[in-house]
N, C-alpha and C positions, 0 to 999 in steps of 0.2 A: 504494500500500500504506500504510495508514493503523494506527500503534501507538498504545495509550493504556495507559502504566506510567509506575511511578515510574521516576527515569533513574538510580539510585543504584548501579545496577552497571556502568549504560551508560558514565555521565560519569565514575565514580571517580578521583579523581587531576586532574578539570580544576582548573586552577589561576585564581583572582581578580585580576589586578593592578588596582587601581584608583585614584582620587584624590579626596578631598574640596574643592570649593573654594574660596576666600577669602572671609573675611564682613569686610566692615570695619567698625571702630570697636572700643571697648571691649568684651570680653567679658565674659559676665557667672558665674557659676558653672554655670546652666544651660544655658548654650549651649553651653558648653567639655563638658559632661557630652553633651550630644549630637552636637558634634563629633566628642569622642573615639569614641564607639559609631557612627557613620557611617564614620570612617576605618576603626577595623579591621574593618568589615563589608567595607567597598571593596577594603582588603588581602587578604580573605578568611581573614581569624584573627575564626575564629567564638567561641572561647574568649575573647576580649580584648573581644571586639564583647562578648559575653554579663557581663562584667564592670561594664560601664557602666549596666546595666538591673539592674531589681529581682526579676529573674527569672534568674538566669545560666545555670540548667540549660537551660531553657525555650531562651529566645535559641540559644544555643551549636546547640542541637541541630537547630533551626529554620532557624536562616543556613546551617549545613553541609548540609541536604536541600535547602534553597533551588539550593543551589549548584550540586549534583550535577541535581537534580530539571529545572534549566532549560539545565543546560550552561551557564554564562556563564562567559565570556574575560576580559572585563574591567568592569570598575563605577567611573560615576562617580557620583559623590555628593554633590551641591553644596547646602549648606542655604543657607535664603533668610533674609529678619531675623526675630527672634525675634517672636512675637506674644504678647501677656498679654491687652487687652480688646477686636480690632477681629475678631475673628474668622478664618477659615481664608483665607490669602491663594490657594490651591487655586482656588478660585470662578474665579478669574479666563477670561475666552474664551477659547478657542484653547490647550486643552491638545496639549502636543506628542505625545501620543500619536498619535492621529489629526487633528489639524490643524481638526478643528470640535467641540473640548470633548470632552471623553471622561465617559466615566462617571462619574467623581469630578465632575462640575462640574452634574451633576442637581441640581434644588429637591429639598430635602430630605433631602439627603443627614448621614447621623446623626451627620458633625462637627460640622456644621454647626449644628445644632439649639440653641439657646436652651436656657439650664441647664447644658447639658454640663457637667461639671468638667473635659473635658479641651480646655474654650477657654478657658483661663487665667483665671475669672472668680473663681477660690476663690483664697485665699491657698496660696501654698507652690506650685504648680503655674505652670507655663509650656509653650506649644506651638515649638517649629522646627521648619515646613515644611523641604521640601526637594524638587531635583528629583533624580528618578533616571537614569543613562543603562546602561543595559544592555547591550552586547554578547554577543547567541548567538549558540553554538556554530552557523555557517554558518544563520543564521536573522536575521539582519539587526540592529539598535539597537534595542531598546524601550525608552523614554523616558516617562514619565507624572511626576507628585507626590506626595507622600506629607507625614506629619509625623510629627513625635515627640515626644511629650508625654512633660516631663520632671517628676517630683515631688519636694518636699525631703521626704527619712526623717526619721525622730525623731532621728537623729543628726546631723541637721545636711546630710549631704550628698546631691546631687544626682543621681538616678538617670532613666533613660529607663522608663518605666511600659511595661513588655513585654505588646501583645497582638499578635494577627493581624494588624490594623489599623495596624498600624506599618511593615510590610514592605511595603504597597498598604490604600489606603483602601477595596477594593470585599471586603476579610476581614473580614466585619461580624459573624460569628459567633467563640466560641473557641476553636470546632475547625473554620475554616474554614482552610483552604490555598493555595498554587498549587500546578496539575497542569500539565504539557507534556503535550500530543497531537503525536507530531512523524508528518509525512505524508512517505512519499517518492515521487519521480515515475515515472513508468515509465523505465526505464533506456534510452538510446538504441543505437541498434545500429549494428553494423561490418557495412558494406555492400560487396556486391563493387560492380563496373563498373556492371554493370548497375541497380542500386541494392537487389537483394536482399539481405536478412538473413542473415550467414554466423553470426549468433548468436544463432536467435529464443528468446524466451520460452518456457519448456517443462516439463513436469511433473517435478519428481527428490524423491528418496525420503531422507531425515537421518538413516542408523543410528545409534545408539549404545548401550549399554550403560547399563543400571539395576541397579549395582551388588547393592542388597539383592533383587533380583527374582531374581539370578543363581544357580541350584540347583545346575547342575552346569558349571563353568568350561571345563572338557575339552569340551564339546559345544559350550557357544559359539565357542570358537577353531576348532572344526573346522569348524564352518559357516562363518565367516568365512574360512577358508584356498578355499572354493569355487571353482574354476576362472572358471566362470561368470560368477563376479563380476567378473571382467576386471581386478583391480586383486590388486596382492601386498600383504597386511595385514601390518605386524610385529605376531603375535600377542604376543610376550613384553612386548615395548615397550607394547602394548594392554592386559597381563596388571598391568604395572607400574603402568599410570596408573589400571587401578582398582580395583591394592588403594591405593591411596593414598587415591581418591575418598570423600567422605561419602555414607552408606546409600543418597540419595534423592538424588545431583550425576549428572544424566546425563553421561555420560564419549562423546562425538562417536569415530566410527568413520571413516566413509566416508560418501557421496554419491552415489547410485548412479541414472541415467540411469532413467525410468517402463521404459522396455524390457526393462531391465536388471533392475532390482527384477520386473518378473511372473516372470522365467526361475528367480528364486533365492526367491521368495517363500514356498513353502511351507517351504522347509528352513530360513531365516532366522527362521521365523515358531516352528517348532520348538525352535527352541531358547531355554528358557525365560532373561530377563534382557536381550534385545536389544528395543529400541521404535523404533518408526519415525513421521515426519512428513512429509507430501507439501508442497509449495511452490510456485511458479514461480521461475524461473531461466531468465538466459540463458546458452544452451548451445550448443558451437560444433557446430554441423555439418561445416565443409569447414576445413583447413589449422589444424586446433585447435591446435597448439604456436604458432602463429601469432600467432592468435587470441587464446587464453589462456581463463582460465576467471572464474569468478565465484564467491568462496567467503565463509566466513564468517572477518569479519576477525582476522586477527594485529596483533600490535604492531607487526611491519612494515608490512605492507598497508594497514592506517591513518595509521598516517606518511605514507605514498605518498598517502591518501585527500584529506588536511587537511582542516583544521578544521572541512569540513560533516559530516562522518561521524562516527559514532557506533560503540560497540563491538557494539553488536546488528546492524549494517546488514551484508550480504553486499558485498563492494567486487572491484574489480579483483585476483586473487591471479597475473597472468603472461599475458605477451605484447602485444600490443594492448588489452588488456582491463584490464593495472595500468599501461600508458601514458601512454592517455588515461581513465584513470579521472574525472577531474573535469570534464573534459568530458561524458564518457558520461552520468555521476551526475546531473549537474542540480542542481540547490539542493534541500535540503527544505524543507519547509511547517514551522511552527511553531502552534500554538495552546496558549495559555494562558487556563486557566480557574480563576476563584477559587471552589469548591467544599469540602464537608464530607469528598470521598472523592474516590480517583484514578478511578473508574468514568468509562470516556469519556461527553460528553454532559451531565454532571451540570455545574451552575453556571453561572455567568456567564462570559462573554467577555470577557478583559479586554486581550487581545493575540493576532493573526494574524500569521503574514505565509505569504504564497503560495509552494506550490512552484513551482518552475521545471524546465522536463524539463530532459534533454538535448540536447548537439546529438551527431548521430551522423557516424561515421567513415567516409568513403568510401574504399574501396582501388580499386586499379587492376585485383583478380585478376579474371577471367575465370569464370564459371563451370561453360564447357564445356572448358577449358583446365583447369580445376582438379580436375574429374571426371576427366577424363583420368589427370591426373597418381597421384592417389589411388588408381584402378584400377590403374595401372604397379606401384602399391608394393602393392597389398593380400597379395597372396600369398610379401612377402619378408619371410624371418622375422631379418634383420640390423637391425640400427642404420641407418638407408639417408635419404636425402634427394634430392627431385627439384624442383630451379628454371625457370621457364621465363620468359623475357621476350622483348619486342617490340623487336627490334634500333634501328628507325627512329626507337624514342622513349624505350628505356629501361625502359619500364613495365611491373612486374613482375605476367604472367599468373597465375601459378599457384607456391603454397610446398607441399611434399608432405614429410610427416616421420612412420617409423615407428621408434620405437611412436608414435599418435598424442598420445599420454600423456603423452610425454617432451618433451625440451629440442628448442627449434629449430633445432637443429643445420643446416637448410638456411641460414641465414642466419647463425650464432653460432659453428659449428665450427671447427676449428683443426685442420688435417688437412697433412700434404704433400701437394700435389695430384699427385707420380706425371710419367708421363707426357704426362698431358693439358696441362701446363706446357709442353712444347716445342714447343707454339704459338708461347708468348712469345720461348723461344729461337730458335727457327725464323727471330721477327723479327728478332732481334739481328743470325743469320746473315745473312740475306738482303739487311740493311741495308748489313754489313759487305762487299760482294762474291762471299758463296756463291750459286751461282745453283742450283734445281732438278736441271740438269746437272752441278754440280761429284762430283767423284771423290770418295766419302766410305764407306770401309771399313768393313766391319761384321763384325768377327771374334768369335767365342764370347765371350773375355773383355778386359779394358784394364785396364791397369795406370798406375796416378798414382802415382810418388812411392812405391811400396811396397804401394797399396792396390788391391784387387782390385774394379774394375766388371765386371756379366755382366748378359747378356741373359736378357730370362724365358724358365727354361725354356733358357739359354742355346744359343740358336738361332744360327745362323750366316748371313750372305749371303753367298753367289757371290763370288769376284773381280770385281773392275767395278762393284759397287755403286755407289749416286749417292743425294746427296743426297735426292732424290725418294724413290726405294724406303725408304731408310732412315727417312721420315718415317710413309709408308705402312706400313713394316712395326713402326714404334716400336724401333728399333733402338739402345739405349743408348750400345754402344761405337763405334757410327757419330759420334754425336752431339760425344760425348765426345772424338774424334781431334780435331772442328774447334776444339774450346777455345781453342786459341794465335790463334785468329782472330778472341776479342773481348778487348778490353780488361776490367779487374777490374770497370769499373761498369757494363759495357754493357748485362748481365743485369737490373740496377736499372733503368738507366736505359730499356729496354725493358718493364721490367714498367710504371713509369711512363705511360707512351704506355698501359696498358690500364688507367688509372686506379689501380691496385696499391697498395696502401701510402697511399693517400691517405685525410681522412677524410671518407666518405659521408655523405651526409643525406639518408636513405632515407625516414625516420617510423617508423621500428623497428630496436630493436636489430643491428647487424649487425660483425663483423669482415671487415675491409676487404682483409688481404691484407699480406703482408712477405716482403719479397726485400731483404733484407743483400746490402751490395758483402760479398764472398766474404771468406776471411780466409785465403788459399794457396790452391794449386793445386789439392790435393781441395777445399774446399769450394766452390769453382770448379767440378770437376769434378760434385760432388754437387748443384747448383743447376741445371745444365745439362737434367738430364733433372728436375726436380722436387722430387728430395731435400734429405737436408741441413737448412740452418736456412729453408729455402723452404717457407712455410705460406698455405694459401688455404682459405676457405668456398666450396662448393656456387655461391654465389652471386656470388661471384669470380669463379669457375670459369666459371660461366653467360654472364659479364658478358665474358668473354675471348672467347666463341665469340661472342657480341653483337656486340663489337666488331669482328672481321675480317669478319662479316655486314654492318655497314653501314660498315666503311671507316673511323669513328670511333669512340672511345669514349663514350660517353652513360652517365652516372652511373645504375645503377639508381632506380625509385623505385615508392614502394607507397603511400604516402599524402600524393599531391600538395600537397593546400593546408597539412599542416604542415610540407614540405622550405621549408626558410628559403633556401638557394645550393646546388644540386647542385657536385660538385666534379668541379673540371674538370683534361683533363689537360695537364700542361706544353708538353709537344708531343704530336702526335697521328702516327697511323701514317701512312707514305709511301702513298701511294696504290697505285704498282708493290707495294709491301708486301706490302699488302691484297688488292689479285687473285691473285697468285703462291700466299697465305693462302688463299683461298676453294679453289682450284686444287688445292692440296696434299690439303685439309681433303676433298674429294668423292674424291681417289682413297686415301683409309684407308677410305671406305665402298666402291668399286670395285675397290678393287688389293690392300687391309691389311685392318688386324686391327678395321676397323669393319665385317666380313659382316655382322654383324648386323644391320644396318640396308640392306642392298643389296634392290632389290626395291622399296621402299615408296617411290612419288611424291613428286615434286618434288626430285629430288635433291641429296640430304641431303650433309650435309659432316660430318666429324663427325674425333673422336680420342681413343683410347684411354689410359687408362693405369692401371697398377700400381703402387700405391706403397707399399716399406718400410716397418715401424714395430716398433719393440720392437726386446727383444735376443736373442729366440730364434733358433737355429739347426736349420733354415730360419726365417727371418723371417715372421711373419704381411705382411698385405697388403689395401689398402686396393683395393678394384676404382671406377675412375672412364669416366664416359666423356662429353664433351660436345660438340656440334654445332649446327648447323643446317637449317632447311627453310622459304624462303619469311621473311615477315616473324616470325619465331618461332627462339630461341636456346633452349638447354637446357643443363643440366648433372643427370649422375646418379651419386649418391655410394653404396657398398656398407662399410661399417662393416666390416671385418677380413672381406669379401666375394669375397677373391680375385683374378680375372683382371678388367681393364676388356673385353676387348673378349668373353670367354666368360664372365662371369657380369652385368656392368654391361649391354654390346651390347642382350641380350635384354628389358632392362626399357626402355631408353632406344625400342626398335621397340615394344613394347605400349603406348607412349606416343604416340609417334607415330601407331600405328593406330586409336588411340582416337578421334583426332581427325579421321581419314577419313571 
């Protein structure tokens, strides 16, 4: 994608730091006059620089477009010895521009020429070459010569004779300029496994609003409030920005998918004051919170961008995509051209440098795993997230998050994990001497200390319970009799062994998981089943049923060649652990509250849970449920979704059967 404008809105605010270099020996009036206006050109005090010439307005206004117009970081400024009668020291081979003489070093060139007054041959006049070092804005050094012919005024002092030609010798007219052409590359793409595009290039539509075009306001907002449009506009906040806006400042709306824009097109079109621009863009297809999108830049997302980006370029705005944005990006191209007008194509060449693509991102997802997982959620209308990974290796199949819109909460959320946690305790127990067979009571409710734990639904088992059933059926006050049989850190230390608490090096954002040694008895108690100050991701969660599937914990990961150390765990599960774990885990699909998944091959393991949250009476409730089948772990999270194993069960088996 190749621009050709002036950059004065783009660069605004780049700043100059620069240096001029040492000239030795005596200086003379006129050299000091053109030092001075080199250095604050270099500083980028365009006013100060304009001081030293015989033209201040001129200069001033010239060095500040310069600035903006090319992007430049930093300027060096080195003047060479002053010349009065041997001519333009310029001439010289091997200009640094290009490394075999650049265009200033042509026969003929009009410094150069015999008579000149500005090669120091008249009285009162002298020339100070100089080289120039340039740094662009993610556009590489451009280096060439120039000079500056100084003349003594009728007052005696010494000024720099302001023309084009001063800034670059190839502005041989006086209303000749430099323009930037900045080119950018194709942007690289986030690939699954397989090496397909989870975020090709694709057509999308740039609403926004033309303030003076707008006749009647109440019809625009109402068109934009359109279901269809799949996105929630704050009209008032939209209503704000443009009465603020100038008659003719397009005020941005939204961004709206080619699909998307045909369904709303005629009514959007209706409503007189809205304008639309079509584009390419890359747009996610599969695991979009993931993913991320590509928008048009903020002052944040530019910060994130650095210094190759520009305020017009669309950059990484979330996920994968503001990540590895510099990577994805590539370098831009640069061209410089000294010309009468910014019209691209016009003038001379007087500096390139090449874009450079991108390199793109390879993930681990799967993309019949990831279909799958997408299908499972399409028709849940909660906050919900489904992870999948490959136990044997850790590598994360498939991230599923609705709304697709929203935060990635498969991997980022902060949730109690419920019941599906007493996996981990499970280990604690078992570690501790509870066996499958020990006596483990499960009465309607338990009392700690004063506080009341109850079963959901506060369900009761038989006399003679065992630890078995109790797991099978997710049994809280089961769970909660055996507390006296771990120690305060065991819970920690247990979560430990599932990597827990540790910090991940995934190649994307992720919260890793915290189990606090308890702090009394209830919160003891409330950690036991999941509650309490016990907080896991989706992806935790995933990573726990991962773990008892291969016996060890293996650090999730999703973008191999940028995980620097997967983190590993202190100690790792008992092996007797681990089977007794897989054991338990297949009769919640068999015996408990994981029906949901009973029937579907390769027998699945799986565990429910319900988890607490808020302070209403009844509590809302988080519905969870994760397991296994085969080389393949899962977890599936229901946002204030109710029951794990009667609302979560159901999504976690159309997931699975997707994949039959």
């Amino acid at each position: 994608m190749r621009h050709s404008h002036p950059l004065a809105a783009v660069l605004a605010g780049a700043l100059l730091a620069g240096s001029v270099g040492a000239c030795s020996g005596q200086e003379d009036e006129a050299t000091r006059a053109a030092r001075g206006f080199l250095s604050a050109w270099a500083a980028g005090d365009a006013r100060k620089a304009g001081s030293f010439t015989d033209n201040p307005a001129a200069a001033q206004a010239e060095l500040a477009r310069l600035k903006q117009e090319l992007g430049i970081e930093k300027a060096r400024l080195t003047p060479d010895a002053r010349q009065d009668d041997k001519g333009d020291s310029q001439d010289g081979k091997g200009d640094p521009q290009d490394g075999k003489g650049g265009p200033q070093d042509r026969k003929g060139d009009p410094q150069d020429r015999k008579g000149d007054p500005r090669d120091g041959k008249g009285e009162g006049t002298a020339r100070v070459p100089f080289r120039a070092e340039l740094d662009l804005a993610g556009a590489g050094t451009w280096k060439y010569r120039s000079s500056a012919e100084v003349r003594k005024a009728a007052d005696g002092a010494w000024k720099v004779h302001f023309t084009p030609a001063v800034i670059h010798p190839e502005l041989k007219e006086p209303t000749s300029q430099l323009w930037a052409d900045r080119e950018l590359p194709p942007r690289a793409g986030i690939l699954a496994a397989d090496g397909s595009n989870l975020a090709p290039e694709t057509t999308v539509w740039a609403v926004s609003v033309w303030p003076a075009k707008v006749k009647d306001p109440d019809q625009v907002y109402r068109a934009l409030k359109d279901p269809d449009l799949g996105v929630d506009i704050d009209t008032e906040a939209l209503r704000s920005r443009v009465e603020k806006a100038g008659p003719d400042q397009a005020v941005p709306v939204v961004t709206l998918r080619d699909e998307t824009f045909r369904k709303v097109r005629d009514k959007l079109m209706a409503a007189r004051g809205l304008q639309f621009h079509d584009f390419e863009r890359a747009v996610a297809t599969h695991a979009k919170p993931l993913v991320g999108g590509v928008q048009p830049a903020t002052a944040e997302t530019l910060r994130n961008a650095g210094a190759g980006a520009v305020a017009t370029d669309a950059v990484g705005a979330g996920g994968l995509q503001y990540r590895y944005q510099r990577r994805l990006a590539g370098t831009a191209g640069i061209t410089v051209r000294a010309a009468g007008t910014p019209a691209y194509g016009d003038g001379r060449v007087v500096y390139r440098s090449k874009a450079e693509p991108g390199r793109p991102v390879r993930t681990t997802l799967d993309p019949r795993t990831q279909r799958a997982a997408d299908q499972a959620l399409a028709d849940t209308d909660k906050n919900a997230a489904l992870v999948a990974l490959r136990p044997s290796t850790g590598e994360v199949l498939a991230v599923a998050n609705t709304p697709d819109s929203g935060e990635n909460r498969a991997f980022t959320g902060r949730y109690p994990p419920g019941s599906t946690f007493k996996v981990v305790t499970a280990a604690a127990l078992l570690k501790s001497g509870v066996t499958p067979g020990t006596s483990a009571p499960c009465p309607r409710t338990a009392d700690v200390d004063g506080q009341k734990f109850e079963n959901q639904t506060e369900f009761e088992l038989p006399a003679g319970s065992t630890f078995r059933e109790d797991f099978a059926r997710s049994c809280n006050t089961g769970f909660i009799g055996l507390r006296d049989r771990l120690g305060d850190g065991a819970l920690t230390d247990a979560a430990g062994r599932f990597g827990i608490g540790g910090a991940w090096d995934v190649g994307a954002a992720t919260f890793d998981g915290s189990v606090p040694v308890p702090e009394g008895v209830n919160d003891k108690a409330a950690g036991m089943i999941g509650q309490g100050r016990v907080e896991a991701s989706p992806l935790v969660m995933a990573s726990v049923a991962a773990t008892v599937k291969d016996g060890a914990f293996r650090q999730p990961v999703l973008v191999p060649d940028a995980v620097g150390k997967r983190h590993r765990a202190a100690k790792q599960l008992d092996g007797d652990v681990a089977r007794e774990l897989r054991t338990l885990m297949n009769e919640v699909v068999t015996k408990g509250s994981g029906s949901a998944l009973r029937g579907i091959p390769g027998s699945p393991g799986a565990k429910t849970g319900t988890a607490e949250f808020g302070s209403d009476d009844p509590p809302h409730t988080h519905a969870w449920i994760i397991g296994f089948r085969g080389d393949l772990a899962f977890a599936v999270f229901l946002e204030d979704g109710g029951s794990g194993g009667r609302d979560a069960g159901p999504v976690a088996a159309e997931f699975l059967r997707g994949l039959d």
